[in-house]
C-alpha positions in Angstrom: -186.0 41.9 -63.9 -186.8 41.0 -59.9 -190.7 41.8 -61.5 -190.0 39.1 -63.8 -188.3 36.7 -61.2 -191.2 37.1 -58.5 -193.7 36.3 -61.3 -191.8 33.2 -63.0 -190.2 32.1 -59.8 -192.7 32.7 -57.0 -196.0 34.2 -57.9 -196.8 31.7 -60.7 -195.4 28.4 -58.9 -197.5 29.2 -55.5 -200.5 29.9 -57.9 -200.3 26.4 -59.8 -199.7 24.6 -56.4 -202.3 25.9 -54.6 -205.3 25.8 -57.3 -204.5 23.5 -59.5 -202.8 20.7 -57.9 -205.9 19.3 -56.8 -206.8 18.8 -60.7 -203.7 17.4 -62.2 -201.7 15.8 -58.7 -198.8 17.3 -57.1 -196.0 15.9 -60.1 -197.4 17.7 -62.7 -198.3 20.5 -60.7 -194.7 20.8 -59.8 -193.7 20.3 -63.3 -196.1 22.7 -64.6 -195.0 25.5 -61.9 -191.8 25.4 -63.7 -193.0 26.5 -67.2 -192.9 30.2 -66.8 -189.1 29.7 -65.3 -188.1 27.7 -68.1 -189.7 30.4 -71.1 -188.0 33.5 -69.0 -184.5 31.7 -68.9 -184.6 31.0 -72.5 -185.8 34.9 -73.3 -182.6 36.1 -71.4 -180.2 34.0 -73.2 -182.0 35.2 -76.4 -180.7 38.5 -75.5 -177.8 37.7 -74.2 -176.7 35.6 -77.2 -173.8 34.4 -75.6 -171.9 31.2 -75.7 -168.9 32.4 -73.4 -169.2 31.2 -70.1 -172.1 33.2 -68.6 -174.3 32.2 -71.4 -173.5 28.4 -71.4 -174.1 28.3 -68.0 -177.5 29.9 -68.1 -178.1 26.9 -70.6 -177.0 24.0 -69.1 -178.4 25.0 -65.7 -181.8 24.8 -67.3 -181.5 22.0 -69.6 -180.0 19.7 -67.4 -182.7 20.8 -64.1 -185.2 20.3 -66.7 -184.2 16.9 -67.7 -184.0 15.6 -64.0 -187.2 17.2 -63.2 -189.2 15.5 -65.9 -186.9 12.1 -65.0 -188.0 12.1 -61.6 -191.3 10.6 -62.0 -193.1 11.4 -59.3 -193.6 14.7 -56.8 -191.5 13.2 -53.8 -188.2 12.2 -56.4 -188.6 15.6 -57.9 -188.2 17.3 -54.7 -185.4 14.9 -53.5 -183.8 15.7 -57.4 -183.7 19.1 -56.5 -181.8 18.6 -53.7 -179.3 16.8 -55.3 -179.1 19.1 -58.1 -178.4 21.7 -56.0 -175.5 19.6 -54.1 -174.3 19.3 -57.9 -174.4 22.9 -58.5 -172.6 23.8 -55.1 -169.9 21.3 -55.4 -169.5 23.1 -59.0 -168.8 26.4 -57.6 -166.4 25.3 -54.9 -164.4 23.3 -57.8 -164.0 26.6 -59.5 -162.5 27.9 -56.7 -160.2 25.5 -55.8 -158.9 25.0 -59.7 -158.8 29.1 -59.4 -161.1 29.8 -61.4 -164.1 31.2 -59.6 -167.6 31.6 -61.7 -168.0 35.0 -60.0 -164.6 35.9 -62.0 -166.0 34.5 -64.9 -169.3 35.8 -65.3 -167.8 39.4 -64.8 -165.8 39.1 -67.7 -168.5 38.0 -69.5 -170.8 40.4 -68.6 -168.5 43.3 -68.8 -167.1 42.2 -72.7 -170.4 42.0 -73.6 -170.7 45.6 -72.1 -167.6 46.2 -75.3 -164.7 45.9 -72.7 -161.9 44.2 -73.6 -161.5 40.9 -72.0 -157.3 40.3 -72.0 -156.7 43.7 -69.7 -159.8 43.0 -67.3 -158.9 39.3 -66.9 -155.4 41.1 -66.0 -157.2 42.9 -63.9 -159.1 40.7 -62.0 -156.2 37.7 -60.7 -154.6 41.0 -59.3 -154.5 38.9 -55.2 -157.0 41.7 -53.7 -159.8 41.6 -56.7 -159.3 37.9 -57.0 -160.3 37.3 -53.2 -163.2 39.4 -53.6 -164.6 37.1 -56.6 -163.5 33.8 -54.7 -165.6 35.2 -51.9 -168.4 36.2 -54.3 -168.3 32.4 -55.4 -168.0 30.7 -52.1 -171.4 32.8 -51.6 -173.1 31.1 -54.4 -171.4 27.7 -52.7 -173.3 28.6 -49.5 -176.4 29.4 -50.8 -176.8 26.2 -53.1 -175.7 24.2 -50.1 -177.9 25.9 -47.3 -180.8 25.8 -49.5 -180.2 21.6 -49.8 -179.7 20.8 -46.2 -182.7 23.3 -45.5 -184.8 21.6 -48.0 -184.2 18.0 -47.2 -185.0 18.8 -44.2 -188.3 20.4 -44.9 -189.4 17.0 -47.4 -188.5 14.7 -44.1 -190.3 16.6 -41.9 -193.9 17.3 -44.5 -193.0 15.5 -47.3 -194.0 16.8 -50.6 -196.1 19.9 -48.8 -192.8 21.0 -48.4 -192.9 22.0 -52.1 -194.3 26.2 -51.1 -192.5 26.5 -48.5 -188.5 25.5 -50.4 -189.9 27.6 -53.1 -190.2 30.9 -50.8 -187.0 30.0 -48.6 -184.9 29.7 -52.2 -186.3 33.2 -53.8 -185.5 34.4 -50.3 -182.2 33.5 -49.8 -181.5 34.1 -53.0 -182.6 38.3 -52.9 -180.6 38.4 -49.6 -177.5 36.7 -50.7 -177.6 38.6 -54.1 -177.4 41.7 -52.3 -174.9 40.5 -50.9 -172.6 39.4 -53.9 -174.0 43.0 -55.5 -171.7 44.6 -52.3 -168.8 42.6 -53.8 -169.2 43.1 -57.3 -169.3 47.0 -56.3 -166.0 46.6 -54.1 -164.6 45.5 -57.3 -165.8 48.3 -59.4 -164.4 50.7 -56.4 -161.0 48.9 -56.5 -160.5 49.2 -60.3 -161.7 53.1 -60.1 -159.3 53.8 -57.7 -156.8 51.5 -59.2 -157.2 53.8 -62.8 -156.8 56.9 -60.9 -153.5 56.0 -59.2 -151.0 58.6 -61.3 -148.7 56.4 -63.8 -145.0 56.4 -62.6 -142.2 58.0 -64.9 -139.9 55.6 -66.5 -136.4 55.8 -65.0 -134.5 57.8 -66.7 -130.8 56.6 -68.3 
């Protein structure tokens, strides 16, 4: 899958932008550079066939960023959409939080009942205070990366404009490896917490 997400996300973008922009203008390049992203989302929802929460986010993400992309109308909008977008998704994230309901939570018990767990116990399992703080910190993760990755890249389109396009594409795939590793540590503290948690002995019922 990271193969996959350096080709689509990177690889592919960088090559369009470099040799072919000068052919079809920077807009189209940019839209173009998206294509590969767009046809690899929509092969991982195939085989997640999910409409739970996971699976409808995966959607929406990419039909709504593909609607303000091809909106924008011009290179310098698009990269200022993407901004915003971002903003969007942030502020998203940190609203799950605060109504409790963190999307790190939630796509774990997606992931795991597609996995043929049941959801009722783990869901149990996860608003137990210690796990719970774990996936709010998971999610306030995802807040900081969507909101780094705007104020980083509106600053990069002030300072070269729409040359700035390379460059936010690296600084996103980076920060996003580096702050997945880091939301793969939490997810694993969780795993920990619940193996321990299943191995604590059960206590007798009181007896009458």
């Amino acid at each position: 899958m990271v193969f996959w997400d350096v080709i689509c996300y990177l690889v592919f973008p960088l090559l369009v932008w470099n040799f072919i922009r000068d052919d079809i203008g920077d807009y189209y390049s940019m839209l173009l550079s998206s294509v590969p992203g767009i046809i690899y989302t929509v092969i991982r929802f195939y085989y997640i066939r999910s409409l739970q929460f996971f699976g409808i986010f995966m959607l929406a993400n990419l039909v709504l960023s593909t609607v303000v992309d091809v909106l924008s109308g011009s290179a310098i909008n698009l990269l200022w959409n993407r901004v915003y977008f971002a903003v969007g998704v942030g502020l998203f994230f940190l609203g799950s939080m605060l109504v409790k309901k963190p999307v790190a939570l939630l796509f774990a018990l997606d992931i795991m009942e597609m996995q043929g767990q049941s959801r009722k116990p783990l869901k149990q399992i996860f608003y137990q205070k210690k796990i719970f703080l774990v996936f709010q910190a998971i999610t306030f993760v995802f807040v900081f990366r969507e909101g780094f990755f705007a104020a980083w890249k509106a600053w990069l389109i002030k300072e070269y404009g729409v040359e700035a396009f390379d460059q936010a594409l690296i600084l996103r795939q980076v920060l996003s490896w580096v702050l997945t590793g880091v939301t793969v540590l939490g997810y694993l503290y969780v795993g920990k917490v619940m193996h321990d948690q299943s191995k604590r002995p059960v206590d007798p019922p009181a007896s009458t």
